[in-house]
C-alpha positions as a printed Julia matrix, in Angstrom:
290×3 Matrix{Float64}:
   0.0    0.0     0.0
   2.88   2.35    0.3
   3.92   2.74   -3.26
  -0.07   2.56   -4.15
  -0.16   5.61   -2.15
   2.68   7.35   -3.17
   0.96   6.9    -6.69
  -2.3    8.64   -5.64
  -1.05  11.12   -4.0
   1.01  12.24   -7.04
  -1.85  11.63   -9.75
  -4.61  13.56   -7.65
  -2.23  16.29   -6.65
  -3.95  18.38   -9.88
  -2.98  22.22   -8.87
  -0.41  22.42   -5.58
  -1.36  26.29   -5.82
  -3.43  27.24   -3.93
  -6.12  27.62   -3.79
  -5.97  27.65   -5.63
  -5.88  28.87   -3.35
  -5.62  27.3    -4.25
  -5.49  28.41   -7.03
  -2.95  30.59   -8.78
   0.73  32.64   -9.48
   2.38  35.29  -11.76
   5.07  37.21  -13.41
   4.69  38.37  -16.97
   4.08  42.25  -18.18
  -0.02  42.01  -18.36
  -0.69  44.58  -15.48
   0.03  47.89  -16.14
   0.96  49.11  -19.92
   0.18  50.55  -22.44
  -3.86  51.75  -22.39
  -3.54  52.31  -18.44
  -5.77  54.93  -17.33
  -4.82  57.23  -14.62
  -6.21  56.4   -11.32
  -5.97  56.75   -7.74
  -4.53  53.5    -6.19
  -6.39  53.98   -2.89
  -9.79  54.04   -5.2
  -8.52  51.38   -7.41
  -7.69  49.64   -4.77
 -10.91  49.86   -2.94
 -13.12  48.72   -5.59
 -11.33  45.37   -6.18
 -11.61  45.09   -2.43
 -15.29  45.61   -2.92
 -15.26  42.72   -5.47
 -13.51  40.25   -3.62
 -16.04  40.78   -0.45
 -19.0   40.48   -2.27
 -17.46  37.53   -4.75
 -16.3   36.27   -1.4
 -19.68  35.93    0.28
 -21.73  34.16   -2.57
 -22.71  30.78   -1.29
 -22.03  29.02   -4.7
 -19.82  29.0    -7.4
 -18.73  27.6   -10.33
 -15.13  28.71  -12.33
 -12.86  27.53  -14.95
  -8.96  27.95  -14.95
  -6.84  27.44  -18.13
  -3.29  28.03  -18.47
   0.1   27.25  -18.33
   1.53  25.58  -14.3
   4.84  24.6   -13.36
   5.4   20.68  -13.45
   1.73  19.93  -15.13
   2.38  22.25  -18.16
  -0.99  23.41  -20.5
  -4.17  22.93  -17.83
  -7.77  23.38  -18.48
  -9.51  22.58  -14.82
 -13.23  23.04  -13.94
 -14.76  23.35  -10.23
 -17.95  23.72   -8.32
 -18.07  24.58   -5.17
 -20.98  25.03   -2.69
 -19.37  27.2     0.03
 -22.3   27.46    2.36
 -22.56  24.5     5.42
 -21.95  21.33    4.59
 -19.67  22.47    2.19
 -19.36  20.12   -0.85
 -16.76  20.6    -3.88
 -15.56  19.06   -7.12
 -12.88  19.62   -9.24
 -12.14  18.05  -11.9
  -8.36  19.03  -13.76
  -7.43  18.1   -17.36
  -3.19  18.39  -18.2
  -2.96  18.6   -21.78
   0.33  18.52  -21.82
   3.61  17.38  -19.72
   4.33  13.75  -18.21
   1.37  13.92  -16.13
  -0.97  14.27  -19.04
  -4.78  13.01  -18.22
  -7.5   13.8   -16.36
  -8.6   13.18  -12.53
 -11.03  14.66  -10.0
 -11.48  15.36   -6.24
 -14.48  15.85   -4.64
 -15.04  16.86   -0.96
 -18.19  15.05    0.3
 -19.81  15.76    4.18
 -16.14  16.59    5.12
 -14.38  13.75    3.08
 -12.26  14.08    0.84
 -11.96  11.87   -2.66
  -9.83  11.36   -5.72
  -9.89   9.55   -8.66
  -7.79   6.52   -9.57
  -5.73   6.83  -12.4
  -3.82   4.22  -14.46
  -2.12   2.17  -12.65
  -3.39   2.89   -9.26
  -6.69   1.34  -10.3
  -5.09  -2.32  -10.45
  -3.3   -1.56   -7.65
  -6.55  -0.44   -5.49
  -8.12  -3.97   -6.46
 -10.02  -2.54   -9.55
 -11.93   0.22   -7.0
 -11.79   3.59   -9.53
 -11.83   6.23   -6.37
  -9.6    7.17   -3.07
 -10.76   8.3    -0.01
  -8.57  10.57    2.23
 -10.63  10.65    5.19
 -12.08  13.09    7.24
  -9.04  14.62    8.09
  -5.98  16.51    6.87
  -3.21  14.21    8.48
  -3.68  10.79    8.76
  -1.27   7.72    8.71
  -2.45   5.08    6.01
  -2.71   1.74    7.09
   0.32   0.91    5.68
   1.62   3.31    8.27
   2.68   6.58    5.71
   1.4    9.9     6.89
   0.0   12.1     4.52
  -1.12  15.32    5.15
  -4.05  16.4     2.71
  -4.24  20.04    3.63
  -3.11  21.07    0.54
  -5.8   19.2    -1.65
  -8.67  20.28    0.79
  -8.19  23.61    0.44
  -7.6   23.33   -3.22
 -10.86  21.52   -3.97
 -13.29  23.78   -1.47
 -11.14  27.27   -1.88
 -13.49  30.42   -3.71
 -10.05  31.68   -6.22
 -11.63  35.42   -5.27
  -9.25  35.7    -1.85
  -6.35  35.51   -4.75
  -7.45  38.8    -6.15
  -6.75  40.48   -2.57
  -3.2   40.57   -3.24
  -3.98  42.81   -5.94
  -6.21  44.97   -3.97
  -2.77  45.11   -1.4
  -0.27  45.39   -4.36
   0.76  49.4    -4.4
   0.74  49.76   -8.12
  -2.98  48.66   -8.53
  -4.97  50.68  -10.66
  -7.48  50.84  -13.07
  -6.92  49.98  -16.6
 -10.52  50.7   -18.49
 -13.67  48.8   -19.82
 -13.7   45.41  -21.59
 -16.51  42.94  -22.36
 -15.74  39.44  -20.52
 -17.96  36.66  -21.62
 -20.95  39.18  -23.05
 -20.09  41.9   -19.6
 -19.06  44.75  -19.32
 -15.87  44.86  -16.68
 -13.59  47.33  -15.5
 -10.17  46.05  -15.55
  -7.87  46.42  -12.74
  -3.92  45.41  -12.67
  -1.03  45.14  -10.23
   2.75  43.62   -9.37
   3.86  42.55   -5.72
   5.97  40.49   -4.24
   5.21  37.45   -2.05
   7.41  39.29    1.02
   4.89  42.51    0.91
   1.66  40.18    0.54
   2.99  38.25    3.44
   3.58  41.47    5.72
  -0.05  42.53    4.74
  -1.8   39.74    6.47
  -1.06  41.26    9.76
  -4.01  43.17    8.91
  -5.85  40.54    8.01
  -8.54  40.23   11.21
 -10.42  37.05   10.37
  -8.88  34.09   10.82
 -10.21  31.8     8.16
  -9.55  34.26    5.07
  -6.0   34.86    7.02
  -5.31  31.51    6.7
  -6.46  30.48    2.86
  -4.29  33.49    1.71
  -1.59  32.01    4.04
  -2.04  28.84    2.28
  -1.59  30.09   -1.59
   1.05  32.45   -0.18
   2.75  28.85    0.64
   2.2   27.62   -2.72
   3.56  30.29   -4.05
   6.81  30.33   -2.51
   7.37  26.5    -2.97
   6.77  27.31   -6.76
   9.75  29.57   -6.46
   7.79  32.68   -7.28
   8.94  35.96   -5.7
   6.33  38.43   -7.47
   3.21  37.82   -9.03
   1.29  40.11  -11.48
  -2.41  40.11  -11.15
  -5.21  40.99  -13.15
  -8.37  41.43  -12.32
 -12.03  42.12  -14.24
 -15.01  43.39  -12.01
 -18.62  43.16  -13.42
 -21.32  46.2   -12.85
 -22.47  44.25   -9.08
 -19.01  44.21   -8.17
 -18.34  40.49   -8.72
 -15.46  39.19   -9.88
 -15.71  37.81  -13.78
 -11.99  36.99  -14.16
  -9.03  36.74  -12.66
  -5.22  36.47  -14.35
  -2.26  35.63  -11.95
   1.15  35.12  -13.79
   4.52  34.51  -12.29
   8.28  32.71  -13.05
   9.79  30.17  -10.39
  12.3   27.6    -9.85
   9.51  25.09  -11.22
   8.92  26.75  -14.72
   6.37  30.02  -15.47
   2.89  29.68  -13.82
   0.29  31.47  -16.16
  -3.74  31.16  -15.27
  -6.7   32.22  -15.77
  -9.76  32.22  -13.74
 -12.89  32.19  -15.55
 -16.29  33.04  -12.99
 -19.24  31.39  -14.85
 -22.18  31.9   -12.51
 -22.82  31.8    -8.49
 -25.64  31.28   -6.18
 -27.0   28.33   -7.91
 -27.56  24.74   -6.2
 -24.6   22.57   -5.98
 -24.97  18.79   -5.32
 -21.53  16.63   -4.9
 -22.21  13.07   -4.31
 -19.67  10.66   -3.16
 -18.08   7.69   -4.96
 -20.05   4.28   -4.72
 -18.64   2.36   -1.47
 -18.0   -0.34   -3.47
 -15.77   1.25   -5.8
 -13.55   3.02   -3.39
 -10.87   2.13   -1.51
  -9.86   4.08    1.76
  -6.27   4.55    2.71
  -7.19   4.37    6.18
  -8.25   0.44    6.09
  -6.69  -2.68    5.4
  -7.53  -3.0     1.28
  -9.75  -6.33    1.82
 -12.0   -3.78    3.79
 -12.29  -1.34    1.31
 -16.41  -0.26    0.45
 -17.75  -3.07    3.06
């Protein structure tokens, strides 16, 4: 069960952002440039605030990220996510490109987490098609490896708006002008800063929750290797987020993506893989679904 494991954890391990967080990460030149329109960082500032807040509170979501991220290379990942108690998720994640080409899911189920079997695991898991993590972040398998989850939790039940924050703290945020984004009309907002000055902001940070999910993709960031991100950010006429851009360079390769909001506030229903058909890493494998 130890190399079975070792397998899992590195075929459902579909976006170690966070958050992405996570999502989510920069670098490139697509913030401030040519176009810009002047505007007063405070107020630029303020209204992508505004967005995240209210994108933040929906109860529901659904999004779409596409890209280009270190180690999985050309992505095209799709999530629901019902943020409301019990919260229930599902992401599914597509690499079109790399080693690790394929497709998987996770889905977080009345606080348990699942992934998909890929490949070889599936043999391996005595034909069973799903994983279950548990309950729990850490947890020793009962082949006696701890794993620690964390990561993949928060990935698969994370809203990507807390990303756009770190614009909303970057000091070069401002507004760039209008643009349609999937038939809306957006105001587009852009900024540059560095992990080290997003970290130092979260002192400000009050609530302890949101301090800790941008804690968590400020993580992912910095095992990435990234050291500034750019961000950019497209706010819809009720101050919801429509799309968000983060783009950076680390040791790992250049980390490119693009958020995508497609609706919110609409029913989400996430049911867990059949029993019979997953195996949990907690149990002897003979046990597995009885």
């Amino acid at each position: 069960m130890r190399e079975s494991t070792r397998l899992g954890v590195r075929a459902l391990v579909p976006g170690r952002v966070v958050g992405v967080g996570l999502a989510a990460v920069l670098l490139a030149g697509c913030g401030a440039g040519v176009g810009a329109e002047p505007s007063a960082g405070s107020s630029a500032a303020d209204a992508v605030a505004r967005a995240v807040e209210k994108t933040e509170g929906v109860t529901s979501l659904s999004y779409r990220i596409t890209g280009q991220f270190p180690e999985r290379g050309r992505i095209a990942d799709e999530a629901t996510v019902r943020t409301a108690q019990p919260v229930a998720a599902r992401l599914r994640t597509a690499n079109l490109s790399g080693d690790q080409q394929g497709e998987s899911e996770l889905r977080l189920v009345d606080g348990v987490l699942y992934g998909s079997a890929t490949g070889d695991m599936v043999q391996e898991m005595g034909g069973r098609h799903w994983v279950s993590y548990g309950p729990k972040a850490k947890f020793t398998t009962h082949g006696g490896l701890r794993m620690d989850v964390g990561g993949l939790r928060d990935q698969v039940s994370r809203n990507p708006a807390r990303e756009a924050t770190f614009l909303a703290a970057a000091e070069d945020v401002k507004r760039i002008g209008s643009e349609k984004v999937g038939g809306a009309g957006t105001t587009h907002y852009a900024g540059t800063a560095t992990v080290d000055e997003l970290r130092a902001s979260l002192d400000e940070v009050k609530e302890e929750t949101a301090r800790e999910g941008r804690e968590n993709s400020l993580d992912q960031y910095e095992k990435l290797g990234v050291d500034e991100l750019t961000l950019d950010v497209w706010v819809d006429g009720d101050d919801h987020i429509k799309r968000l851009r983060t783009q950076g360079f680390g040791r790992h390769g250049t980390l490119d993506l693009t958020f995508a909001f497609l609706d919110h506030g609409k029913a989400v229903t996430v049911r867990a893989p059949r029993a019979d058909d997953t195996a949990d890493l907690r149990k002897p494998l003979e046990k597995n679904g009885s």
